[in-house]
N, C-alpha and C positions, 0 to 999 in steps of 0.2 A: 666383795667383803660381806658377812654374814653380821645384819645388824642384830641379834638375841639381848640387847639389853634397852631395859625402860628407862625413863628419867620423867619424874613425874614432877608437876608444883600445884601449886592452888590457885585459882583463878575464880573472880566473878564470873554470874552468867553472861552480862557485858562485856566482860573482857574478851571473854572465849569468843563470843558473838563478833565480835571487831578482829578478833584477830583470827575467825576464820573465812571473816569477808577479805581481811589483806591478802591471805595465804592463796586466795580463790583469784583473785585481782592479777597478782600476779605468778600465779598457771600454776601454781602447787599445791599439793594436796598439806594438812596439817603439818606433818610429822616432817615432811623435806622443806617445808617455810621454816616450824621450832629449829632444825638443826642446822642449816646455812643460815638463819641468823644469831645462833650461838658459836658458833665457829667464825665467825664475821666475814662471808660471803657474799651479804646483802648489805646495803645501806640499813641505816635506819635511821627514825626519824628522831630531831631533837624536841624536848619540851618546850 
């Protein structure tokens, strides 16, 4: 499947920083973390 589309948000420098240690943690690069936990793939954590 040919992914040609962005989806962008805004994020702190913190955020970003945290959530490209998660993405790193476990074995994905940004962009395949953002999207198997938008699609609910992955757990995720509660508050």
């Amino acid at each position: 499947m040919k992914r040609d589309r962005d989806i962008r948000f805004r994020a702190t420098e913190q955020e970003v920083e945290l959530i490209r240690q998660k993405a790193s943690q476990a074995g994905y690069c940004l962009s395949e973390y953002m999207r198997l936990l938008a699609l609910g793939y992955l757990a995720t954590e509660t508050k």
